[in-house]
C-alpha positions in Angstrom: 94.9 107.6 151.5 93.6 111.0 150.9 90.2 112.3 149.9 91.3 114.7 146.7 91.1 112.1 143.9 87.8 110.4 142.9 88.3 107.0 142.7 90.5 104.9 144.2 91.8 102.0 142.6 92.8 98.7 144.9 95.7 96.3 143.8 96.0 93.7 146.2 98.8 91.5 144.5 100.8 88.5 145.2 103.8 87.0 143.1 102.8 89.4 140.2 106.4 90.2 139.2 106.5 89.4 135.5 102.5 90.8 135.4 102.2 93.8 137.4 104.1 96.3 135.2 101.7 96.1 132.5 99.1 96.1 134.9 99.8 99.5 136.7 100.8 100.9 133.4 97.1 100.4 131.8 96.1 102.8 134.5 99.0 105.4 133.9 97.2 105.2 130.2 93.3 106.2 131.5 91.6 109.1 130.1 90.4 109.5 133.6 93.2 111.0 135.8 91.3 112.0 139.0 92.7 108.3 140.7 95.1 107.2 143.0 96.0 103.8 142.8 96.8 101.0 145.8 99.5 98.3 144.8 98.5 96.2 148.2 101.2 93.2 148.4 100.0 90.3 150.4 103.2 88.8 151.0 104.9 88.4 147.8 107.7 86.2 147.3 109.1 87.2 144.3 110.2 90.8 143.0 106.1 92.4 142.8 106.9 95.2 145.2 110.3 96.1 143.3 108.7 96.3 140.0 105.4 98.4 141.4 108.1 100.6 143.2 109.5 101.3 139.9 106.8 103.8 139.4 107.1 107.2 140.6 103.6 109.0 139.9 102.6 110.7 143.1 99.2 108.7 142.5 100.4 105.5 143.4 100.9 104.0 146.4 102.8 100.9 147.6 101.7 99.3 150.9 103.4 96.1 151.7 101.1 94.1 153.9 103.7 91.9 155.2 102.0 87.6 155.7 99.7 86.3 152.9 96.0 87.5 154.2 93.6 86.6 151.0 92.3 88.9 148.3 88.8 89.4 150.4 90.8 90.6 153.7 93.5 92.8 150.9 90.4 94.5 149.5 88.7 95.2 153.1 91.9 97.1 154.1 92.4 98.7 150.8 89.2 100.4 151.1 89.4 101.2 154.7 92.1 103.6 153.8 91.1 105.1 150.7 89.2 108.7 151.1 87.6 108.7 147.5 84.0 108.5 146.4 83.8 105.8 144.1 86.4 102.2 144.5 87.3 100.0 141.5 89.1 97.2 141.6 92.2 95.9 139.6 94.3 92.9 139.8 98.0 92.6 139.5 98.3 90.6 136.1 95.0 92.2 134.1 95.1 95.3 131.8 92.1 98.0 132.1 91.1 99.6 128.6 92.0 103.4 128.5 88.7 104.4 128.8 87.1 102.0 131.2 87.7 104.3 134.5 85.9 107.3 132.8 82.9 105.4 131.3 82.2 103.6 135.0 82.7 106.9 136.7 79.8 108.8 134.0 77.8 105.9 134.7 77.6 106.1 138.4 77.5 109.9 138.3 74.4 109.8 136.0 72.5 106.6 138.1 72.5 107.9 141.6 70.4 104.7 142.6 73.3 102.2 141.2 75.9 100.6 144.1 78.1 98.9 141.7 78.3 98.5 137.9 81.2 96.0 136.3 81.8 95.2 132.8 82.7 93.1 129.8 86.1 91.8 129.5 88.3 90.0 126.9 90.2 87.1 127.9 93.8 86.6 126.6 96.8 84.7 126.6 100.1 85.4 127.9 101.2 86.8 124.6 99.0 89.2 124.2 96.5 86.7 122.4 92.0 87.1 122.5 91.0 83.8 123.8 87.1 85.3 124.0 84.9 87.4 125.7 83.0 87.5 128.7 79.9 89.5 128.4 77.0 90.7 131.1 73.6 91.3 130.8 72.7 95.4 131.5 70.2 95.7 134.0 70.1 94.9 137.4 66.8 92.5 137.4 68.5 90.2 134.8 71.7 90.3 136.5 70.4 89.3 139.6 67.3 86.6 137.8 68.9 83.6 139.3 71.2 84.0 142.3 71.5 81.0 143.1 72.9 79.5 139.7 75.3 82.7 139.3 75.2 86.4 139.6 77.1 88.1 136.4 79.4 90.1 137.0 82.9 90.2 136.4 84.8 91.0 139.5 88.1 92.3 138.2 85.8 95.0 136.8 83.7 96.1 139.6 83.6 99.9 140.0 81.3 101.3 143.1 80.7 103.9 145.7 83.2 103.5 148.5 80.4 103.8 150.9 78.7 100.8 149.6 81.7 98.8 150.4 82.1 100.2 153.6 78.6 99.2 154.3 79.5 95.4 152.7 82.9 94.4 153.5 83.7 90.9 152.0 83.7 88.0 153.8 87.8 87.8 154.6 86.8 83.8 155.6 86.0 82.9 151.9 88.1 81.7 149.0 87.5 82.3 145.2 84.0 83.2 145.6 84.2 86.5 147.8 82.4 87.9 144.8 79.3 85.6 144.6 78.9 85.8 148.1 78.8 89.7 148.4 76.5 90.2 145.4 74.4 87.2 147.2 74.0 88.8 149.9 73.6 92.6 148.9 71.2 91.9 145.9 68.0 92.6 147.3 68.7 96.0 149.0 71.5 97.1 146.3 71.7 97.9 142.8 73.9 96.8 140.5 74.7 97.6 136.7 77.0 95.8 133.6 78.4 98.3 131.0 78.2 96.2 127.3 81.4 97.6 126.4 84.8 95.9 127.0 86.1 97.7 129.9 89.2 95.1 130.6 91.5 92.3 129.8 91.8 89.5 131.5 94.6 87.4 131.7 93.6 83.6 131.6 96.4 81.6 130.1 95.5 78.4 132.1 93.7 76.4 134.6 94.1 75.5 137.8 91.6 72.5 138.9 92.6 72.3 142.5 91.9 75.9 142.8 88.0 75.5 140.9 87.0 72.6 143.0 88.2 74.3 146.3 86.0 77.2 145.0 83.1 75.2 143.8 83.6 73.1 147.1 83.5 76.3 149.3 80.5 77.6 147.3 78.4 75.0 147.6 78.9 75.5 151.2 77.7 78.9 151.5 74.7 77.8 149.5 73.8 75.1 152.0 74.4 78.0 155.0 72.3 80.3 152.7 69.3 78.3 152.2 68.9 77.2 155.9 68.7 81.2 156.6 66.1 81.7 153.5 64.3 78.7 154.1 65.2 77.3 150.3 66.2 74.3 150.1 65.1 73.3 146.6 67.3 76.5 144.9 70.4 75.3 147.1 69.6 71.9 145.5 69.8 73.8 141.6 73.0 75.4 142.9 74.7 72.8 144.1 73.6 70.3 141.1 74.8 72.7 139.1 78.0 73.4 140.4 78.3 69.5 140.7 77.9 69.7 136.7 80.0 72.0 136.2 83.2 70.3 138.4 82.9 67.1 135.9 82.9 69.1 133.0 86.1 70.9 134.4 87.7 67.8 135.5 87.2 65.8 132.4 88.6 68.5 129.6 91.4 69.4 132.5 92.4 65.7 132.4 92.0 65.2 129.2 94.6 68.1 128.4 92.0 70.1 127.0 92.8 73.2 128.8 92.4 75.7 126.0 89.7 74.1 124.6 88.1 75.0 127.6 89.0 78.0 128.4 87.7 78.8 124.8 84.0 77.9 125.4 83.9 79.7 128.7 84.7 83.3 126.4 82.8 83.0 123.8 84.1 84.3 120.4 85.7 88.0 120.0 84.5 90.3 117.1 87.0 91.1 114.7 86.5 94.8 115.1 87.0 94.3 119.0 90.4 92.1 118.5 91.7 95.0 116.5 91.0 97.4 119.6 92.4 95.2 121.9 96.0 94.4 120.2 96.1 98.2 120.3 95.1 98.6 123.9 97.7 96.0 124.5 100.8 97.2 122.8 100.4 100.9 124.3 100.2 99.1 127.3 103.0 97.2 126.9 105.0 100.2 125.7 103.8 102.2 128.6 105.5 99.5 130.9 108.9 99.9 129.0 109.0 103.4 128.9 108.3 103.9 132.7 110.5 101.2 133.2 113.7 102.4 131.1 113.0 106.0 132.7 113.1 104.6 136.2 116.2 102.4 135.3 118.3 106.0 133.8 117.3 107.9 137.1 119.0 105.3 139.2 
């Protein structure tokens, strides 16, 4: 877009309608305000764009992208366009703490040698409810330990320099793993960083098992392509058994009807202190979303 703000926030969304509002206004409520922000619809069939239209700051920008392309391919254009330093990323149904673009932007700007730094993240319900909360380890040697089984970091919190992306695009050919497959293949010549506060919250109200094996499925295949190239056969053999492991375990408490259960013990427990933040990170949000909503409603 332009090169006068400093970080440049990429939407893609798709079929966001009833999520998207709160989503754009947790950014309208940042303590950072050097941003634009990139509502990128891939296709929508529902009212997304209408809603994200709805909101008139000169920092945000609508692009419709016209036929369903994939989140991978969304973010690759997204941050061909943008002009800032640094590029975070945001999806259309999650809500970003008021203070989680400035403490990722100090971050970077006091560790020159770190590409990408991400963060923790609460999980919650549809109504506003803490399910748990996903934390990462700090540095970048224990993040990247064991690539193979899993690289932590949570993607809907990824904040970076733009020219790092640039220089790694994500595979557009991958589905529900562009993440793993990125910090797989960057990990060696990159640096990466988690923040231990809660930077985000992410919306998980339920879970879709076709969409987990197609991911594990496609995984596992970019682990058997990986070790060919790196010669290592018996950590493909970890990752795959363990993605194997993990498939049953989703398909028996999925089938089982024990979806919340699950979704439970993949967020571990939320402090008491940190649910009291969040319901009030959650209701200025929402009240953000009204109020830009009413005030667009009176000016037509």
């Amino acid at each position: 877009m332009n090169n006068r703000h400093l970080i440049s926030i990429g939407m893609p969304v798709f079929n966001c309608e009833s999520t998207v509002a709160y989503s754009i206004a947790s950014i309208l409520n940042q303590t950072f305000e050097e941003w634009e922000l990139i509502v990128y619809d891939d296709g929508s069939r529902d009212g997304t764009v209408a809603v994200a239209r709805q909101f008139s700051d000169p920092r945000i920008h609508v692009v419709e992208g016209g036929q369903n392309g994939g989140l991978p391919a969304c973010l690759n254009r997204i941050i061909g366009q943008c002009g800032s330093e640094y590029f975070a990323r945001m999806d259309g149904d999650d809500i970003a703490y008021p203070n989680r673009f400035q403490d990722q932007f100090d971050f970077l700007q006091s560790h020159a040698d770190v590409d990408l730094v991400a963060g923790s993240m609460i999980v919650f319900r549809n109504d506003g409810s803490a399910l748990g909360v996903r934390r990462g380890v700090e540095a970048h040697e224990e993040i990247c330990a064991n690539p193979w089984a899993g690289i932590p970091m949570a993607h809907p919190t990824w904040m970076g320099r733009t020219d790092w992306f640039r220089r790694n695009p994500y595979n557009p050919d991958l589905v529900r793993m562009e993440d793993w497959e990125l910090l797989f293949r960057t990990c060696r010549d990159s640096k990466f960083a988690n923040l231990p506060e809660i930077v985000l919250g992410y919306r998980e109200d339920s879970l879709n098992l076709r969409k987990i094996l197609v991911a594990r499925k496609h995984k596992c295949a970019v682990m058997l392509q990986k070790a060919w190239v790196d010669r290592s056969p018996w950590h493909a053999a970890a990752g795959i058994g363990g993605q194997i492991a993990r498939s049953l375990v989703d398909i028996t408490a999925i089938g089982l009807n024990l979806n919340y259960l699950l979704l439970k013990h993949r967020a571990p427990p939320v402090l008491s202190n940190e649910i009291v933040v969040w319901h009030d990170v959650f209701e200025k949000t929402r009240g953000k979303a009204l109020e830009q909503m009413a005030q667009q409603a009176v000016s037509n």
